[in-house]
PAMAR-335393 format. One record per residue (C-alpha): x, z, y. Coordinates in nm, 3 decimals, decimal comma, always signed. Layout:
BEGIN
> X:Z:Y
...
END
This chain:
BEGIN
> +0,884:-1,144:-0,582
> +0,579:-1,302:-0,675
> +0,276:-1,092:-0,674
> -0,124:-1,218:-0,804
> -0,349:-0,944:-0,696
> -0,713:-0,945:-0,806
> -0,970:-0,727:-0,637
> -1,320:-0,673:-0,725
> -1,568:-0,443:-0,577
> -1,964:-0,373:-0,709
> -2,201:-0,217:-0,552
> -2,554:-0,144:-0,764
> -2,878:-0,045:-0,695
> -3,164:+0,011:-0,838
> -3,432:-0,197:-0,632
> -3,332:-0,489:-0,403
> -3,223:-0,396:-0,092
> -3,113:-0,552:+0,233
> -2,761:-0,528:+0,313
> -2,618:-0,512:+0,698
> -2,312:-0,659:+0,813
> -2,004:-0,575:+0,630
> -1,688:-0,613:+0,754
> -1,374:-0,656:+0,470
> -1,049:-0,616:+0,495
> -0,837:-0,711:+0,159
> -0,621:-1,043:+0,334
> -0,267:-0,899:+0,335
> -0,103:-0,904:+0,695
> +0,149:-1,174:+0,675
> +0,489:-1,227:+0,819
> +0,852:-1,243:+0,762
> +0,858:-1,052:+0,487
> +0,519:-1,151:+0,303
> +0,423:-1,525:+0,235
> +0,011:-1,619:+0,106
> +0,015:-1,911:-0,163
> -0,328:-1,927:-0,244
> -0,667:-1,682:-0,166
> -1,005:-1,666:-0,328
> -1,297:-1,496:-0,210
> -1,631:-1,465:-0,405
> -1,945:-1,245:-0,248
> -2,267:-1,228:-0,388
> -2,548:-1,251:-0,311
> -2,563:-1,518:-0,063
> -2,393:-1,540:+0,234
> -2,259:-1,616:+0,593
> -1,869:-1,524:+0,677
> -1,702:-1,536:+0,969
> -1,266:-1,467:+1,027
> -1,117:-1,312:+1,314
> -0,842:-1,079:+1,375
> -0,921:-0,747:+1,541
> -0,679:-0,553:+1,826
> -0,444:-0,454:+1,538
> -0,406:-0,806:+1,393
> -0,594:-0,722:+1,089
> -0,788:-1,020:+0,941
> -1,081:-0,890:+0,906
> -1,421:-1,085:+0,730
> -1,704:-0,987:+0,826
> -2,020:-1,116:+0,606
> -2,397:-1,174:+0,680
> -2,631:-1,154:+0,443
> -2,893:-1,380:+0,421
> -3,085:-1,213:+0,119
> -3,149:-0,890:-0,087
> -3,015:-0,783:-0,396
> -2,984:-0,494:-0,637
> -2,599:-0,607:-0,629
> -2,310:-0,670:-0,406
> -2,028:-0,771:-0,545
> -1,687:-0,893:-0,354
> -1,409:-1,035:-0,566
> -1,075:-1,154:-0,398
> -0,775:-1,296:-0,573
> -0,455:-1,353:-0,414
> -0,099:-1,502:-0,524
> +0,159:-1,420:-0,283
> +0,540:-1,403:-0,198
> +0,672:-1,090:-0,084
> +1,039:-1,094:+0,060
> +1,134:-0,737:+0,166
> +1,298:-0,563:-0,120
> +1,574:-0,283:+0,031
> +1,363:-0,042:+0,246
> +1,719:+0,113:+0,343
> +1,852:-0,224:+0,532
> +1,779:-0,096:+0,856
> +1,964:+0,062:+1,190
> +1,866:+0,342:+1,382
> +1,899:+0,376:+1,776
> +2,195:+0,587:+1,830
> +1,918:+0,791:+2,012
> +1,662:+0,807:+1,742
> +1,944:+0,917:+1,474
> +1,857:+1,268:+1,467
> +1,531:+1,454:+1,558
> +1,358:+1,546:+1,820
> +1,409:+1,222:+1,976
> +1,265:+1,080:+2,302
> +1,134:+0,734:+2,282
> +1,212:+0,400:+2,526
> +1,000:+0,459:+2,822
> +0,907:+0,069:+2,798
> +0,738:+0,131:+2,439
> +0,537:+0,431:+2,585
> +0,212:+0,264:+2,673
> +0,224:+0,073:+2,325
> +0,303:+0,373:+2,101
> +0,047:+0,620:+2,281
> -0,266:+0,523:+2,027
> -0,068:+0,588:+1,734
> +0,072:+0,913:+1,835
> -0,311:+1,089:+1,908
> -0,362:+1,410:+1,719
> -0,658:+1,304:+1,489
> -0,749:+1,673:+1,371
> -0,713:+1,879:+1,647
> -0,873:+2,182:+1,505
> -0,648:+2,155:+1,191
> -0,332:+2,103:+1,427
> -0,238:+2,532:+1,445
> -0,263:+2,519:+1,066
> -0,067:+2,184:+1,031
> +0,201:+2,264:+1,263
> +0,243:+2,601:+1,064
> +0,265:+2,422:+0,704
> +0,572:+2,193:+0,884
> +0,770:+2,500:+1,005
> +0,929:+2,468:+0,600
> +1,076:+2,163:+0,739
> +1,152:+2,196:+1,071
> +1,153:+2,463:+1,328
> +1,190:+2,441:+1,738
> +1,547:+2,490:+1,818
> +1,670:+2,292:+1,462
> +1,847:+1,932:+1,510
> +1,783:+1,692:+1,150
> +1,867:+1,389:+1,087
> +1,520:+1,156:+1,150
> +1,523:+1,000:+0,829
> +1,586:+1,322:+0,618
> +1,360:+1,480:+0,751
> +1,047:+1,213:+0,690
> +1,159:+1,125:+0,340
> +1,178:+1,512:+0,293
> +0,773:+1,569:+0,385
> +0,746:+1,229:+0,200
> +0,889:+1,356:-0,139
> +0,721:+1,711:-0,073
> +0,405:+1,613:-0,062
> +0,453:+1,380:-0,373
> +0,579:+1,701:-0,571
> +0,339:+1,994:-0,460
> -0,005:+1,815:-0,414
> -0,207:+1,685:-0,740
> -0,293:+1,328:-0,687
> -0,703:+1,255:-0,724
> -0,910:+0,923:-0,722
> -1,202:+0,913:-0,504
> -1,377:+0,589:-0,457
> -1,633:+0,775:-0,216
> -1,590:+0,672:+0,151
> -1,394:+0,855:+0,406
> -1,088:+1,065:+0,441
> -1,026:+1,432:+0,372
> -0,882:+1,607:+0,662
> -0,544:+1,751:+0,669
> -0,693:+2,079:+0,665
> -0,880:+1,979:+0,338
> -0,620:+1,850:+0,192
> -0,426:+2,139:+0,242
> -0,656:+2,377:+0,158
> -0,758:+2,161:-0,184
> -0,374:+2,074:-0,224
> -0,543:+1,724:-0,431
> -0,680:+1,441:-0,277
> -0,621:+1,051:-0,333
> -0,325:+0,850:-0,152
> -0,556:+0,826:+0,158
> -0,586:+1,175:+0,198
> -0,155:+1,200:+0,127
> -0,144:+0,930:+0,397
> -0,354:+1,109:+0,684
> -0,201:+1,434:+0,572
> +0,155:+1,231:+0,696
> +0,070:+1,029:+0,990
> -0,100:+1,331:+1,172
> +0,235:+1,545:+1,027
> +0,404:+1,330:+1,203
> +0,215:+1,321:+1,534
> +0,200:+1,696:+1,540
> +0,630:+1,638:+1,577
> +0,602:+1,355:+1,854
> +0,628:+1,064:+1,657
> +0,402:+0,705:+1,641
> +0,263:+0,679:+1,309
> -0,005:+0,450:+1,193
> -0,229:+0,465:+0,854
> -0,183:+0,162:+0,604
> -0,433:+0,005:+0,379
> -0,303:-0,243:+0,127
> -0,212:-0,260:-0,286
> +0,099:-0,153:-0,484
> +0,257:-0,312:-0,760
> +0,315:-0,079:-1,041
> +0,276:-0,016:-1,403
> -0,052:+0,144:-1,340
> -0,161:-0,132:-1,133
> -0,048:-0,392:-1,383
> -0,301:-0,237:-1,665
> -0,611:-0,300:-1,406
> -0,907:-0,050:-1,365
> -0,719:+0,096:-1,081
> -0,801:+0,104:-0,695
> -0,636:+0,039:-0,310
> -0,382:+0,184:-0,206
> -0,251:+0,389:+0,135
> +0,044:+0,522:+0,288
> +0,176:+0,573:+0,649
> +0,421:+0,426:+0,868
> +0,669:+0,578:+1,106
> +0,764:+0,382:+1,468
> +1,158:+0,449:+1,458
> +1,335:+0,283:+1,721
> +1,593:+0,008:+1,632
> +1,408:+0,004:+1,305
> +1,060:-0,074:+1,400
> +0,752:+0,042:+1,123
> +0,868:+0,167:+0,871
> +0,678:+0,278:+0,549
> +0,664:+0,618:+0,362
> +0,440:+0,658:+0,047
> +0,340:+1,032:+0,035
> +0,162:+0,971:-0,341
> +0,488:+0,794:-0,496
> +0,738:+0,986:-0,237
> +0,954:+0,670:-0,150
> +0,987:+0,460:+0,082
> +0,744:+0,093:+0,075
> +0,963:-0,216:-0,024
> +0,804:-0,564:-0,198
> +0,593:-0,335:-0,469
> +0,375:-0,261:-0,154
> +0,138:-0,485:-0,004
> +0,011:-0,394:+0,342
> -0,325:-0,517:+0,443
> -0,424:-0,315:+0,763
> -0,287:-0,082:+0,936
> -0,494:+0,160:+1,208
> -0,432:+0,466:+1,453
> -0,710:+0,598:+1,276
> -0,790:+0,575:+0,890
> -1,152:+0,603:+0,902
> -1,058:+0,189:+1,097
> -0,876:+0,056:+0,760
> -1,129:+0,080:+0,512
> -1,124:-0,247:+0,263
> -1,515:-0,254:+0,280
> -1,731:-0,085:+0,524
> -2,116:-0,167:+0,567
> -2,451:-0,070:+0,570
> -2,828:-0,148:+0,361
> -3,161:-0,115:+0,412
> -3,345:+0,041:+0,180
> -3,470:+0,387:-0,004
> -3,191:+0,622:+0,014
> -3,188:+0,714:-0,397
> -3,193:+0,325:-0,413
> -2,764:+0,352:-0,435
> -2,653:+0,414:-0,812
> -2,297:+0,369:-0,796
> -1,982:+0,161:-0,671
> -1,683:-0,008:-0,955
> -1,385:-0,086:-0,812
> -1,137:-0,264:-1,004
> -0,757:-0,377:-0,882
> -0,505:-0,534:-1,061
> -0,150:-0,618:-0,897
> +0,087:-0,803:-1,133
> +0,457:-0,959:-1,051
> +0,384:-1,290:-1,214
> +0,761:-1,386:-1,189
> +0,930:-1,088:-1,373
> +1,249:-1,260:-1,573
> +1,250:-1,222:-1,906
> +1,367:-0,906:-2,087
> +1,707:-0,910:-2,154
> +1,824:-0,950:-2,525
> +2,003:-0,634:-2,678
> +2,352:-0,781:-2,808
> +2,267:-0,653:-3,199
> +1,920:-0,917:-3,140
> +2,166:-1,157:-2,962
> +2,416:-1,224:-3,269
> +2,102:-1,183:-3,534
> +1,946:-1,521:-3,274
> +2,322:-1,682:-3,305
> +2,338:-1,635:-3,686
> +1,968:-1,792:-3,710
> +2,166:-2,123:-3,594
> +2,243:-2,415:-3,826
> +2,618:-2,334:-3,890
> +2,725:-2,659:-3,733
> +2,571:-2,531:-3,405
> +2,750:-2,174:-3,419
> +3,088:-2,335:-3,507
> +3,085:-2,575:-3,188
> +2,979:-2,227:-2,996
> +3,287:-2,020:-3,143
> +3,532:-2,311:-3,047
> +3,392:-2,312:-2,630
> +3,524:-2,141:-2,405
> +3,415:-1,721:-2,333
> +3,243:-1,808:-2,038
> +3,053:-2,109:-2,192
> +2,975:-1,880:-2,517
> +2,825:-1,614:-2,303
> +2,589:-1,867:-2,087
> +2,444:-1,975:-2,448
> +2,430:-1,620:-2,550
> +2,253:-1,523:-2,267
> +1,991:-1,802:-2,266
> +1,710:-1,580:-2,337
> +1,727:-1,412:-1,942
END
């Protein structure tokens, strides 16, 4: 699956104003399952960059500025390959099948950041919204159980944009029942951390209809640490599972940590008018639509006759290559 994703970001102001470090993080994480082609980066105004990976293994850019501006503006474009299409081809630990689970004492020390209660005065209220799907004494299959908050929260809570900064918390979110797929995603990972499980917040892009159109923004879900399946994705705003559609650029124990831009400028505080983001993910190697049999024969009669004639006399399986040509 071959996926261009185009990313720009504006920032405007009224006056010139002096802009502090920002730090970016729109590079997908690559891997076995996700390939970069090609990668453009634009950022105006004028510039110093510098890579590096931080302690998740995020690539992270972080940019100097070397002058003011009433504008920033950050445009990335990206053509990648992403491998991992079945989000079901995996195998549980015999132990891990069912829940409450225990995990490997060796992955301990690894897993402790990511299983951190976040919220800890929203954790009574939390841990009383989950008692719908699971209750001290009950024994549920892991998986169920995960893709049941998943799809829950997909079907209760009304989905909102919000290009503003930050995360709602749980309790927020809750209380609202809206939010954007950020606010789904924290809702989820600290869900999951109030049962005993690793989860970790996502940043990244989806490929979808809505995407395709452009005008629309990032995208966030959470992963799950399952042993003998490793992280595994769960996409509270589309209540599935992540497969190739999603693109994961960052992942964090703590959202606040994954934001795709986060900096600072100098300058009168009424200076900031307003911020455009604009996203478009397209599969750029989508076959082509199938031909309905009734348009099939009307293409075959279009033929000179000599052409349809030496089609009638081959063989079924020859006829039905031609016939299919259009695929």
């Amino acid at each position: 699956m071959k996926i261009r994703i185009r990313h720009r970001t504006t920032y405007n102001y009224s006056e010139p104003v002096l802009f502090g470090q920002h730090k970016i993080l729109i590079r997908p994480r690559e891997g076995h399952d996700l390939h970069i082609e090609s990668s453009l980066l634009e950022i105006n105004p004028a510039h110093n960059i510098h890579w590096m990976r931080d302690v998740n293994g995020n690539s992270i850019a972080k940019v100097d500025f070397t002058e003011s501006a009433a504008q920033l503006m950050i445009y990335s474009e990206l053509i990648l390959q992403h491998y991992d299409s079945n989000p079901l081809d995996f195998i549980l630990e015999e132990s891990a099948v069912n829940y409450p689970f225990v995990n490997e004492p060796d992955s301990q020390p690894e897993l402790a950041p990511f299983m951190h209660i976040i919220y800890p005065k929203d954790a009574a209220r939390l841990k009383d919204w989950l008692t719908q799907f699971w209750k001290p004494g009950d024994r549920l299959e892991t998986f169920a159980l995960l893709q049941r908050v998943n799809q829950h929260i997909n079907n209760t809570f009304q989905y909102q944009r919000r290009d503003e900064s930050g995360v709602q918390t749980p309790g927020e979110t809750l209380q609202k029942n809206s939010g954007s797929c950020r606010d789904f995603a924290t809702l989820l990972l600290e869900s999951c951390r109030c049962w005993g499980l690793a989860a970790r917040f996502v940043s990244g892009y989806m490929q979808c209809e809505a995407t395709e159109a452009g005008g629309a923004s990032t995208h966030a879900w959470t992963e799950v640490y399952l042993p003998g399946a490793g992280w595994k994705g769960f996409d509270p705003t589309s209540g599935i599972m992540t497969a190739s559609q999603h693109v994961t650029v960052a992942v964090a124990s703590n959202p606040e940590n994954a934001a795709p831009i986060a900096g600072s400028f100098k300058g009168p505080a009424t200076a900031f008018q307003n911020i455009q983001v604009d996203v478009s993910v397209v599969q750029i190697d989508k076959p082509a639509p199938s031909v309905p049999m009734q348009n099939q024969w009307q293409l075959i009669q279009k033929q000179p006759v000599e052409q349809v004639q030496q089609m009638a006399q081959q063989k079924p399986a020859t006829m039905d290559m031609v016939i299919h040509a259009p695929r």
